[in-house]
Backbone as CSV, one residue per row, in Angstrom:
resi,resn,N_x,N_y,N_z,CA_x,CA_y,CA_z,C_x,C_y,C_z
1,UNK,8.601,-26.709,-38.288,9.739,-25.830,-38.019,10.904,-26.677,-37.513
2,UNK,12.255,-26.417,-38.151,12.986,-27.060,-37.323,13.600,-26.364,-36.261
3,UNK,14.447,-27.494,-35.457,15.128,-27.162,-34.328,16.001,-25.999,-34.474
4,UNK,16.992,-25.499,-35.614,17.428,-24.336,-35.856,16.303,-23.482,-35.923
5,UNK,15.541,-23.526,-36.291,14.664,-22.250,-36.252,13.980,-21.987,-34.875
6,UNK,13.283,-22.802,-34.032,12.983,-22.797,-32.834,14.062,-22.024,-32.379
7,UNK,15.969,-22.253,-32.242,16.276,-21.676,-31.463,16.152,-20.271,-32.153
8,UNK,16.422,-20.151,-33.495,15.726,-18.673,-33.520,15.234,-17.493,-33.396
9,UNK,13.960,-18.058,-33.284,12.850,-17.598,-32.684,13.214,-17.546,-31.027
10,UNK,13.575,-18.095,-29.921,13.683,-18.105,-29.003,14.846,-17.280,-28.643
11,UNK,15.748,-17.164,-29.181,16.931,-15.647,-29.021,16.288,-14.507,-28.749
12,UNK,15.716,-14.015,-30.169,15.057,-12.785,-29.763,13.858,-12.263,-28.610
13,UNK,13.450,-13.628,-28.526,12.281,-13.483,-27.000,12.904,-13.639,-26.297
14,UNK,14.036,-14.340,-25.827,14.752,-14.271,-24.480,15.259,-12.836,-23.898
15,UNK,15.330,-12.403,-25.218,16.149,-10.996,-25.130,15.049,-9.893,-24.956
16,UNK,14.282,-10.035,-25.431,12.585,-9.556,-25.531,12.448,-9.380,-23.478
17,UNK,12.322,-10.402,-23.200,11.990,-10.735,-22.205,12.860,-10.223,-21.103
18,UNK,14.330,-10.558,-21.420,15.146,-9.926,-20.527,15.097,-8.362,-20.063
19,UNK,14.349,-7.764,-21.753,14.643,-6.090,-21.061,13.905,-5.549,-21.318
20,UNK,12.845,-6.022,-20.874,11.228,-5.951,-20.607,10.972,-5.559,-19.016
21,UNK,10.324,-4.367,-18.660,10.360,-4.076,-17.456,9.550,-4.376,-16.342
22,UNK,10.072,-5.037,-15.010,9.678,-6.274,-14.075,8.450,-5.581,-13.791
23,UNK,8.524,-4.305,-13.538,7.374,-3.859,-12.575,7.369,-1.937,-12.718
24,UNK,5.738,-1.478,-12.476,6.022,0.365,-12.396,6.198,0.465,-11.132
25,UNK,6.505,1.506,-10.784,6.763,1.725,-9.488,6.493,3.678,-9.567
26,UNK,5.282,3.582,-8.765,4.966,4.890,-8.334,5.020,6.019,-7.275
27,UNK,5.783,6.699,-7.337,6.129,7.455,-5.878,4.700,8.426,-5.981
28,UNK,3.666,7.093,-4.757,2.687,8.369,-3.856,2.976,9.342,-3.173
29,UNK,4.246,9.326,-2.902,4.717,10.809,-1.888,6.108,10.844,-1.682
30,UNK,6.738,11.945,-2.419,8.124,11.975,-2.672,8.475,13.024,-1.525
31,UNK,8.817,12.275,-0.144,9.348,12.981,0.408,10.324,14.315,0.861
32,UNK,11.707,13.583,0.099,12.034,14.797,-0.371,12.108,15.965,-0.639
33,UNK,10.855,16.295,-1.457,10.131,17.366,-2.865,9.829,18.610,-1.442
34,UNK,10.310,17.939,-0.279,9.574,19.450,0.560,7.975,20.163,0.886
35,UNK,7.178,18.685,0.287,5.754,19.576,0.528,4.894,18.260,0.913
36,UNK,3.319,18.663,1.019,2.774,17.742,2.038,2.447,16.949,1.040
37,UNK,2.090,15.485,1.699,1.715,14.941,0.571,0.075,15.171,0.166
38,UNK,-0.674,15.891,0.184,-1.756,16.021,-0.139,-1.782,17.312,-1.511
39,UNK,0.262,18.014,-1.678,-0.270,18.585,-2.939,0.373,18.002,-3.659
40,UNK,1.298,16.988,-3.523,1.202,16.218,-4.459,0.279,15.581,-5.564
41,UNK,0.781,15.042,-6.563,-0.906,14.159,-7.291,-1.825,12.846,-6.549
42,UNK,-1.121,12.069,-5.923,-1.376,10.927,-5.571,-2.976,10.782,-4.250
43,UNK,-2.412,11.678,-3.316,-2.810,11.379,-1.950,-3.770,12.335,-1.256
44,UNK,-4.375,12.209,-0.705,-5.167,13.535,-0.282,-5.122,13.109,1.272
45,UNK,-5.980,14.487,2.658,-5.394,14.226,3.866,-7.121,14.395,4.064
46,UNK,-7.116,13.623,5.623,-8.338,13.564,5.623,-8.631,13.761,7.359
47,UNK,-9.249,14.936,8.090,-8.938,14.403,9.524,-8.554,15.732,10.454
48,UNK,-8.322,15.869,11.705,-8.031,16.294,12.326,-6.308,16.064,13.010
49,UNK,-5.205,16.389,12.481,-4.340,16.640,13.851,-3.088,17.847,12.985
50,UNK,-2.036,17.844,13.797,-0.998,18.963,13.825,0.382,18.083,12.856
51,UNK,-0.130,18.714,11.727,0.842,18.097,10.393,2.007,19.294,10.044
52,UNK,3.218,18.736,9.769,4.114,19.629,9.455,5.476,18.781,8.458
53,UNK,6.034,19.742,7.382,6.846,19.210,6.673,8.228,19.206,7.460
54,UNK,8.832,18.346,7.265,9.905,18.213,7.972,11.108,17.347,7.134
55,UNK,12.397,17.369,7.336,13.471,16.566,6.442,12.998,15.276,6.222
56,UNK,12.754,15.399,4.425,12.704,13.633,3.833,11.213,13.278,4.192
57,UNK,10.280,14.203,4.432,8.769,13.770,4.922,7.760,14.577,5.916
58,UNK,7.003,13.854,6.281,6.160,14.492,6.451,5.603,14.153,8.033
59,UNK,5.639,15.071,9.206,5.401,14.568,11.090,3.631,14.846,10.923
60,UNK,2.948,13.871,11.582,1.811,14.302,12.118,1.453,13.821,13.189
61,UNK,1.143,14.887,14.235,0.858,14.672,15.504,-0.875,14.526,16.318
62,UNK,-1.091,13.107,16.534,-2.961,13.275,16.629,-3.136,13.117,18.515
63,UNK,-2.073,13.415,18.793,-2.645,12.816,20.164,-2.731,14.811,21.247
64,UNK,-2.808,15.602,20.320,-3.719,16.790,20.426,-5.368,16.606,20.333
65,UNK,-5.606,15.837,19.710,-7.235,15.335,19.622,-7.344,14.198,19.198
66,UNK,-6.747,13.015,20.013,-7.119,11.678,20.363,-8.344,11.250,20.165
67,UNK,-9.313,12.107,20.255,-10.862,11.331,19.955,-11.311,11.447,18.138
68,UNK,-10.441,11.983,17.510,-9.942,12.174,16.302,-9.112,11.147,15.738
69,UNK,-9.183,10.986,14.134,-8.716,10.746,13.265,-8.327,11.412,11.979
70,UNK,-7.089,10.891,12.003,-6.379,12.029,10.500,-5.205,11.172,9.890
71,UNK,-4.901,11.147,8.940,-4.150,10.455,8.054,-4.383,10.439,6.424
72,UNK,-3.716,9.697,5.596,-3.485,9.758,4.494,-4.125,8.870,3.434
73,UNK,-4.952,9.169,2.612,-5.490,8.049,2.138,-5.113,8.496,-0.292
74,UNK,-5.405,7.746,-0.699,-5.124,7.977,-2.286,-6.422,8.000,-2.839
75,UNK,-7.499,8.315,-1.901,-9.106,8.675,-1.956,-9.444,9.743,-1.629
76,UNK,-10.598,10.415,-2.033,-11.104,11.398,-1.680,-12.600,11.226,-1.378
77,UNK,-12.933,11.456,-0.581,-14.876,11.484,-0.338,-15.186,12.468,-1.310
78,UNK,-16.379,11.759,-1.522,-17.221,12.514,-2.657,-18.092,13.120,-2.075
79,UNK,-19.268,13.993,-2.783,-20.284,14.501,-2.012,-21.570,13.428,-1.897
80,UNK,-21.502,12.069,-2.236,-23.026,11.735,-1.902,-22.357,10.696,-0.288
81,UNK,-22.710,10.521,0.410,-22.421,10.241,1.693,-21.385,8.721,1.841
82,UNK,-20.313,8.630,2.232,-19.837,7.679,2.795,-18.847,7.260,1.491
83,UNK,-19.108,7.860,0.007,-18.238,6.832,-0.757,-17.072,8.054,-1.343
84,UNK,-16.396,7.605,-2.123,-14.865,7.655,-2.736,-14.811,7.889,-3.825
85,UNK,-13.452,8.417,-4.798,-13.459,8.516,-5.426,-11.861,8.621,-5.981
86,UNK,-10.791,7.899,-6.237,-9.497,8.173,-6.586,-8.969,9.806,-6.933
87,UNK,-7.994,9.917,-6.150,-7.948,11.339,-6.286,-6.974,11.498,-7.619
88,UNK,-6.422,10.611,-8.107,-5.870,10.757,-9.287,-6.145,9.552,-10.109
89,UNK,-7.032,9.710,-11.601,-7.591,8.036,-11.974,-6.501,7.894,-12.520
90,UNK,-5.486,8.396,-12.947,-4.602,7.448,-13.042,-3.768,6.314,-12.114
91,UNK,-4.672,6.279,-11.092,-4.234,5.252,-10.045,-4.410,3.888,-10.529
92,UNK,-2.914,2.440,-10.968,-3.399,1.599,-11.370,-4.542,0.349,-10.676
93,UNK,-4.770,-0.393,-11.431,-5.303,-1.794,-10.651,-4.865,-2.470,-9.875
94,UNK,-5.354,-2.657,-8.548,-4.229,-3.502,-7.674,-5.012,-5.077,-7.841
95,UNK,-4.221,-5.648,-8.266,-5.041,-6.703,-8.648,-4.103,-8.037,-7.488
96,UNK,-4.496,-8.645,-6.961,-4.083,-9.434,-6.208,-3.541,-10.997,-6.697
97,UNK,-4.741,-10.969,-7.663,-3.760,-11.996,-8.056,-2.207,-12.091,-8.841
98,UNK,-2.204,-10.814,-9.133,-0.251,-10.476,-9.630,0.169,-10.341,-8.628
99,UNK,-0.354,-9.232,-8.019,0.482,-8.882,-6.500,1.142,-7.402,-6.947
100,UNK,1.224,-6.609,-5.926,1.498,-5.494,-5.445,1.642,-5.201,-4.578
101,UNK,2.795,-4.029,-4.317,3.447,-3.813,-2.744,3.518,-2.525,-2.697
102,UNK,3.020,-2.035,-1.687,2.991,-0.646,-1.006,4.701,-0.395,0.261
103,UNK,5.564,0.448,-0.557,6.371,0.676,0.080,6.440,2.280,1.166
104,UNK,6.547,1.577,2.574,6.494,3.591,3.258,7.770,4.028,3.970
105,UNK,8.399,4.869,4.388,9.225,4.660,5.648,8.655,5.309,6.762
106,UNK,8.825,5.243,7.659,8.073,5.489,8.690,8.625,5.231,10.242
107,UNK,8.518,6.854,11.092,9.097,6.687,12.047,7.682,6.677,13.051
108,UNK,7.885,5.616,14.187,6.231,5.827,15.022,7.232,6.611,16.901
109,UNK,7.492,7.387,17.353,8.233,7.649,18.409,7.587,7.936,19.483
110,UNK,6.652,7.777,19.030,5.189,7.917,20.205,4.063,7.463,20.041
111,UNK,3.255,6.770,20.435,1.965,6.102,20.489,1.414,5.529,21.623
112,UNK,-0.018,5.834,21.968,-1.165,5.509,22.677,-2.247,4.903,22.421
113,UNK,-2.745,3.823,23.101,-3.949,3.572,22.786,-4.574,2.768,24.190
114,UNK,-5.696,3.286,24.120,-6.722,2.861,25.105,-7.153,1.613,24.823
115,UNK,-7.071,0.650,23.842,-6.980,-0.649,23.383,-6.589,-1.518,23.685
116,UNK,-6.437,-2.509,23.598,-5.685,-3.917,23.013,-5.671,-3.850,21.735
117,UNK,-7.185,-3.552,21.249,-7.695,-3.679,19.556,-7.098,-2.502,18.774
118,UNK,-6.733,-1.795,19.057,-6.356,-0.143,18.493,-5.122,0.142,18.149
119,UNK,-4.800,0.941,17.322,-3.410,2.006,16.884,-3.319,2.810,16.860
120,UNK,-2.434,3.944,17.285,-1.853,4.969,16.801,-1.943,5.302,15.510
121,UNK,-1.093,4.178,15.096,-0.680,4.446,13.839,-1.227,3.278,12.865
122,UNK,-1.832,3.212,11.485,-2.336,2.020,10.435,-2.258,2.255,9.480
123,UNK,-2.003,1.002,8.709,-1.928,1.177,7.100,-3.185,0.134,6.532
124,UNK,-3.369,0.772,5.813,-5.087,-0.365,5.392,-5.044,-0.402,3.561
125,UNK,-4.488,-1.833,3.112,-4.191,-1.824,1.600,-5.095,-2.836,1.135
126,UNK,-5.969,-2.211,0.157,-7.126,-3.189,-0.064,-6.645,-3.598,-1.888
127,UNK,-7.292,-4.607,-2.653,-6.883,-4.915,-4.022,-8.257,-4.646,-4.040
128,UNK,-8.156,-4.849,-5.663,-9.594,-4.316,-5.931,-10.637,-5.313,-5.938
129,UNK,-10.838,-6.830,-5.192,-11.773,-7.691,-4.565,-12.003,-7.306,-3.659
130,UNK,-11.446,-6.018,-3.014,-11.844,-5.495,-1.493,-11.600,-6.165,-0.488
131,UNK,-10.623,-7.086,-0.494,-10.156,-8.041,-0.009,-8.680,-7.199,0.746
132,UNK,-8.213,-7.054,1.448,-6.679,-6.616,1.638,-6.231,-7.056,3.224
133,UNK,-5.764,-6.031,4.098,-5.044,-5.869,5.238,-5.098,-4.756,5.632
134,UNK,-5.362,-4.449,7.145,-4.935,-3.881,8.278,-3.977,-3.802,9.351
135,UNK,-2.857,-3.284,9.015,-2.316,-3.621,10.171,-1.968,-2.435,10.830
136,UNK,-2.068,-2.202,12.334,-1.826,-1.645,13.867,-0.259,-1.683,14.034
137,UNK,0.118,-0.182,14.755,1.506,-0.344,14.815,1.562,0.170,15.790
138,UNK,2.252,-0.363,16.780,2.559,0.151,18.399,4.133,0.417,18.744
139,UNK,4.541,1.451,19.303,5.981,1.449,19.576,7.065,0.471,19.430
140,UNK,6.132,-0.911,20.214,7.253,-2.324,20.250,6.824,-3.254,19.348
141,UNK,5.316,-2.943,18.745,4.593,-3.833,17.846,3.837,-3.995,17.045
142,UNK,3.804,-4.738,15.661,3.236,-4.634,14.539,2.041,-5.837,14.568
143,UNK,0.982,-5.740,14.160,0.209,-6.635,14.519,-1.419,-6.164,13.331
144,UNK,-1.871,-7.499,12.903,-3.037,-7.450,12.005,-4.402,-7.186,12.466
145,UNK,-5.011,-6.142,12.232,-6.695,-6.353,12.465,-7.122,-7.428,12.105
146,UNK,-8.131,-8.663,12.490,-8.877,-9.929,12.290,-9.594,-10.255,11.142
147,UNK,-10.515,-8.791,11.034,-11.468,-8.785,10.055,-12.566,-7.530,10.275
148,UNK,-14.064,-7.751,10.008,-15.254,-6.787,10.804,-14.853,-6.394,11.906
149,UNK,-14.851,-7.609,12.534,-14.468,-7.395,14.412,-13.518,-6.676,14.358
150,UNK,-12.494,-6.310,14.151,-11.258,-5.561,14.495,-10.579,-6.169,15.975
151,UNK,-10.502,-7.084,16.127,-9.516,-7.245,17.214,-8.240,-8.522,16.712
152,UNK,-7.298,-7.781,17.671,-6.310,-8.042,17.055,-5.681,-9.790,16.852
153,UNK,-4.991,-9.437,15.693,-4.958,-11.130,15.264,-2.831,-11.434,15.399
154,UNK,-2.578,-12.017,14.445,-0.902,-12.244,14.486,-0.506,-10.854,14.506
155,UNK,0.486,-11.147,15.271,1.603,-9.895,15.386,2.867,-10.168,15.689
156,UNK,3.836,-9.202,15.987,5.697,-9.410,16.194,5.765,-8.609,16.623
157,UNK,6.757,-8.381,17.714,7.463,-7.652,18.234,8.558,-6.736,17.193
158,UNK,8.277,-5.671,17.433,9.260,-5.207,16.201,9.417,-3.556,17.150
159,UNK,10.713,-3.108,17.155,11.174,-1.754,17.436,10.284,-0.664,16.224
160,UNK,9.480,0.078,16.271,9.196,1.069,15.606,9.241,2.513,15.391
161,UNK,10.277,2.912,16.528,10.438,3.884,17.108,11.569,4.902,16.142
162,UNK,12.111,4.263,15.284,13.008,5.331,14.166,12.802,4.711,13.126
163,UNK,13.147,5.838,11.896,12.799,5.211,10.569,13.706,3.862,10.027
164,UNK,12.144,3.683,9.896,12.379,2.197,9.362,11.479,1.954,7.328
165,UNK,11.827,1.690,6.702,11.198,1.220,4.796,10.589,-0.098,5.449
166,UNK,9.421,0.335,5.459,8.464,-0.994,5.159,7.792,-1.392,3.911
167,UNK,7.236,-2.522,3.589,7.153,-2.557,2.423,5.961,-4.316,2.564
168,UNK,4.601,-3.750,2.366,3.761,-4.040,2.416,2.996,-4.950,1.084
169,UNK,3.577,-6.301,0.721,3.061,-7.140,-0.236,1.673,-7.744,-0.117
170,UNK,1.195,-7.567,-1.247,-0.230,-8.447,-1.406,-0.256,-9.527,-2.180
171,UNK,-0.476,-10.651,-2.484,-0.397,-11.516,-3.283,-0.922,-13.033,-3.070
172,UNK,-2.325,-12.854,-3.949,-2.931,-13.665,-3.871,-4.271,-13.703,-2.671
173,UNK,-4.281,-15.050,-1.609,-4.741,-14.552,-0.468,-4.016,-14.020,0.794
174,UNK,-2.758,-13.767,0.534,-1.783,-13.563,1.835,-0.881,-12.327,1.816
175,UNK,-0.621,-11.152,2.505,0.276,-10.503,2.319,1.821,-11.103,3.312
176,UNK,2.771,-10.149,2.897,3.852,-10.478,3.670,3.892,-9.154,3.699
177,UNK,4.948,-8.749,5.131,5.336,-7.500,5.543,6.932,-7.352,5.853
178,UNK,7.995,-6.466,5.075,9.009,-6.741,5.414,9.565,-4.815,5.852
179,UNK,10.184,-5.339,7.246,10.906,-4.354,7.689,12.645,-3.922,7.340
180,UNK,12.951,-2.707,6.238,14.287,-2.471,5.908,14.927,-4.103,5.369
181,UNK,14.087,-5.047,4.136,14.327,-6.160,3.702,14.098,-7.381,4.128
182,UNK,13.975,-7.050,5.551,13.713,-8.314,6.160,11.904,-8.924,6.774
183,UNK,11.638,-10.227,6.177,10.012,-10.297,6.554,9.859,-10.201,7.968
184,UNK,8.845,-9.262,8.282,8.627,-9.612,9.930,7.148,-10.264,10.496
185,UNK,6.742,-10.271,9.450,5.031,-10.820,9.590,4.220,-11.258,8.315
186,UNK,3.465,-11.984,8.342,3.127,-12.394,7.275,1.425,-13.259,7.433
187,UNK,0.621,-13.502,6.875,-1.001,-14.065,7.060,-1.998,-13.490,5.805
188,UNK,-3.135,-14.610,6.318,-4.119,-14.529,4.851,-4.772,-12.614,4.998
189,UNK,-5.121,-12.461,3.930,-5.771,-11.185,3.656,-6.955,-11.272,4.061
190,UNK,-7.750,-9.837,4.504,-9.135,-9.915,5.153,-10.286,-9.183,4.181
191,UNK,-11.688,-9.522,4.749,-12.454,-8.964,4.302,-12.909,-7.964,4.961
192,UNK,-13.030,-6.645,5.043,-13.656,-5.918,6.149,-14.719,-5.431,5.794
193,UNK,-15.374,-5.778,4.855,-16.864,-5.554,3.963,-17.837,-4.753,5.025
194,UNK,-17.618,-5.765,6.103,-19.196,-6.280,7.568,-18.538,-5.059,8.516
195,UNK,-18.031,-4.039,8.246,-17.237,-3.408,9.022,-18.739,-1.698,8.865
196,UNK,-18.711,-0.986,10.025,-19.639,-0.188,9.999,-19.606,1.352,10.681
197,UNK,-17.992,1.559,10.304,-17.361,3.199,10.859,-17.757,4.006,10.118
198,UNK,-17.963,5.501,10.845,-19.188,6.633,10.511,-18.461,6.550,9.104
199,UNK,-16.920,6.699,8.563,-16.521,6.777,7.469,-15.635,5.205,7.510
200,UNK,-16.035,4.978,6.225,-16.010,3.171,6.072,-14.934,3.711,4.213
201,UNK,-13.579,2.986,4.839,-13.098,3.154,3.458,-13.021,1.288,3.206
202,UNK,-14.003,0.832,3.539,-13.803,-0.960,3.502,-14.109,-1.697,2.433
203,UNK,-14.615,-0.981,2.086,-15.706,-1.460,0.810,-15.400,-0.954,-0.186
204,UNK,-14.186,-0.452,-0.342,-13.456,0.267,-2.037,-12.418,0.101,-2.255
205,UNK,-12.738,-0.497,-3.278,-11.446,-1.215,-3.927,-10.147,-0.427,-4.101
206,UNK,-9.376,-1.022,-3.882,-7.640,-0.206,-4.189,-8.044,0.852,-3.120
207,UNK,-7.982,0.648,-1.996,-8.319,1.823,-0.885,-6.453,1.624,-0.230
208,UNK,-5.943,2.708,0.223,-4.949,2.877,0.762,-5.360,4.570,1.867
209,UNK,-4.263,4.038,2.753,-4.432,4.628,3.957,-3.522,4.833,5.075
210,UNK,-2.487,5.477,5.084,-1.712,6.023,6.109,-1.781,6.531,7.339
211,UNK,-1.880,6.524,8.400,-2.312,7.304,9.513,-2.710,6.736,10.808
212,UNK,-3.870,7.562,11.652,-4.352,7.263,12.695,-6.348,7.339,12.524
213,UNK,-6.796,5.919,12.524,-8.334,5.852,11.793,-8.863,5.224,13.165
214,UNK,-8.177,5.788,14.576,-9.321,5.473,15.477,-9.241,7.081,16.352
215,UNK,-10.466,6.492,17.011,-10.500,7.437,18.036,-10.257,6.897,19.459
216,UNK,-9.701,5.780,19.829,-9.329,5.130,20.801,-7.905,4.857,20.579
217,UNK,-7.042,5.540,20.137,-5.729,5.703,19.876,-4.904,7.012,19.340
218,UNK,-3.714,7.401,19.399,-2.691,8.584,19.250,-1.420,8.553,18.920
219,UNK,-0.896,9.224,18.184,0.382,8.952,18.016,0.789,9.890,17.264
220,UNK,2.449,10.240,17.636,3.239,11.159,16.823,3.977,10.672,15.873
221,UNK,3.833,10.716,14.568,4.703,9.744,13.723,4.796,10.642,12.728
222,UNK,6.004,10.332,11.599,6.696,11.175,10.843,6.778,9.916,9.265
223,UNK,5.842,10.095,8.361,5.952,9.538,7.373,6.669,9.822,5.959
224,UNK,8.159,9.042,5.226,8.856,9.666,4.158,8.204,8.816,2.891
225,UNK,8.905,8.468,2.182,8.189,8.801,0.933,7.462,6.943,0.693
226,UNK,6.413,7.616,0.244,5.721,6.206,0.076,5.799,5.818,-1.807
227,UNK,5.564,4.565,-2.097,5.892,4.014,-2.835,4.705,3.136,-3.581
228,UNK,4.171,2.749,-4.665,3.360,1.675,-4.985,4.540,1.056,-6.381
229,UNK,4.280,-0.177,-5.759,5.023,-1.438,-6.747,3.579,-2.318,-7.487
230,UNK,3.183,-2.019,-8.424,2.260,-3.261,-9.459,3.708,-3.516,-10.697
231,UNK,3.146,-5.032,-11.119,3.641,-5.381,-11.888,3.414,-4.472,-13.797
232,UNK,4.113,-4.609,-14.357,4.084,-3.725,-15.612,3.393,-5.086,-16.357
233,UNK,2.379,-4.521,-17.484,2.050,-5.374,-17.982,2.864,-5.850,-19.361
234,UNK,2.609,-6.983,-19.639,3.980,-7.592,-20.396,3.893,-6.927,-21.974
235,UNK,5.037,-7.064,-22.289,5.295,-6.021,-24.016,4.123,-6.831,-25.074
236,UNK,3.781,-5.710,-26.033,3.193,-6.632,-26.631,3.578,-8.205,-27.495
237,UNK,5.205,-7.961,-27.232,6.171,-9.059,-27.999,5.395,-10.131,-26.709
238,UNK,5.308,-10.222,-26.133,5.217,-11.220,-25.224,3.536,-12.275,-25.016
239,UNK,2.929,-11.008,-25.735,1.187,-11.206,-25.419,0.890,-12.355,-26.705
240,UNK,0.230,-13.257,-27.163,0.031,-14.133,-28.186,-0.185,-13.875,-29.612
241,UNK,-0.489,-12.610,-29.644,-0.385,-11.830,-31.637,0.849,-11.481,-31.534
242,UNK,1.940,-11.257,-30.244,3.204,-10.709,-30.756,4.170,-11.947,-30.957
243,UNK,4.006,-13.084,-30.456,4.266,-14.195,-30.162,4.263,-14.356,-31.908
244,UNK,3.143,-14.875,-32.531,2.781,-14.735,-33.707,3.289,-14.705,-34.798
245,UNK,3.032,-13.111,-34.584,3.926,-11.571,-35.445,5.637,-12.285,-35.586
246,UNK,6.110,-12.598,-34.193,7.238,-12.816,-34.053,7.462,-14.328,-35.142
247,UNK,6.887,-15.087,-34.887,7.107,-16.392,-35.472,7.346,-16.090,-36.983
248,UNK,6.134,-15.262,-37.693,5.576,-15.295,-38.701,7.168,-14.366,-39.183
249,UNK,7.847,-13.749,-38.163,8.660,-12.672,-39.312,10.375,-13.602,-38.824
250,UNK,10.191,-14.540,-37.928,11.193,-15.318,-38.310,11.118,-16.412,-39.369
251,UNK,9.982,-16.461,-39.778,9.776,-17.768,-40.912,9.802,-17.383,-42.300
């Protein structure tokens, strides 16, 4: 082939490529829309406390029954004991080695915990190696569960007390965490496999989880619309028969 033809061929894939779309992006809970997120498609609620719709989202209050847990997960328990089941299979692959980001906003204006190790409030984003993150959110601070053990590992000082878009990356072995654009924390991803709560969402893949999952913690917090970012998988112009195809119909 010559060099005129190479560039060619390489016009139309550049262009291919250019408007080819980066990534899907799924609204688990469209705030907005005025209703809970559990009738939505995405999310189901799981738990004990005092939930109510409110502007742009959704308040739930657990520190009415503190020895309780309630929050939001994109799972549903099944009937044979302890396991799961996607409440909508059209839920994609979170695959870690592309990477995917869980976007929420989220106001925390109250929280308790009888801890060091504990939250109010947690988000728990697993890929499907079952591999992911925990992280604990306290009025003044954001901070990672360790692993099995659950006690607490890196953290930051961060205001959490009005809404704030967080936006929760996985990629690879490490997530990053950025508050309204900016990173505020960042460390390797955990295994919580060895982990042994009466309800264990540890061990299932693509597990997500909004809320309050102790009973040694409380909090009043008001969650708006959550978000999942996976990458789109590439056109078939891009995959090696379109590559091909392409060559073969510039030649």
């Amino acid at each position: 082939m010559t060099r005129v033809h190479l560039a060619r061929l390489a016009l139309p894939l550049l262009a291919a490529l250019s408007a080819a779309p980066r990534a899907a992006v799924i609204d688990l809970y469209q705030g907005a829309a005025g209703t809970m997120p559990q009738a939505q498609p995405w999310m189901t609620f799981i738990g004990l406390g005092l939930a109510s719709s409110v502007a742009g989202g959704v308040s739930l209050d657990t520190r009415l029954h503190p020895s309780l847990a309630a929050g939001y997960f994109n799972h549903s328990l099944t009937a044979a004991p302890g396991t799961w089941a996607l409440k909508n299979p059209a839920f994609p692959d979170l695959d870690p080695a592309v990477g995917f980001t869980l976007g929420f906003e989220l106001a925390l204006p109250d929280e308790d915990h009888l801890s060091n190790d504990r939250a109010g409030f947690s988000v728990i984003l697993l890929g499907d190696d079952q591999k992911g993150i925990e992280l604990g959110f306290w009025e003044d601070r954001i901070w990672a569960q360790s692993g099995p053990d659950f006690v607490q590992a890196e953290g930051v000082a961060v205001n959490t007390l009005t809404k704030t878009l967080y936006e929760l990356t996985i990629r690879g072995l490490n997530y990053i965490l950025n508050a309204d654009g900016s990173q505020v924390l960042t460390g390797p991803t955990r295994d919580y496999t060895g982990a042994t709560p009466s309800v264990d969402p540890y061990e299932t893949p693509g597990m997500i989880f909004l809320g309050d999952d102790t009973s040694s913690a409380s909090a009043l917090f008001t969650l708006g619309s959550i978000r999942l970012e996976v990458p789109a998988p590439p056109p078939w112009w891009l995959l090696p028969a379109g590559l091909l195809a392409l060559h073969r119909r510039r030649r």
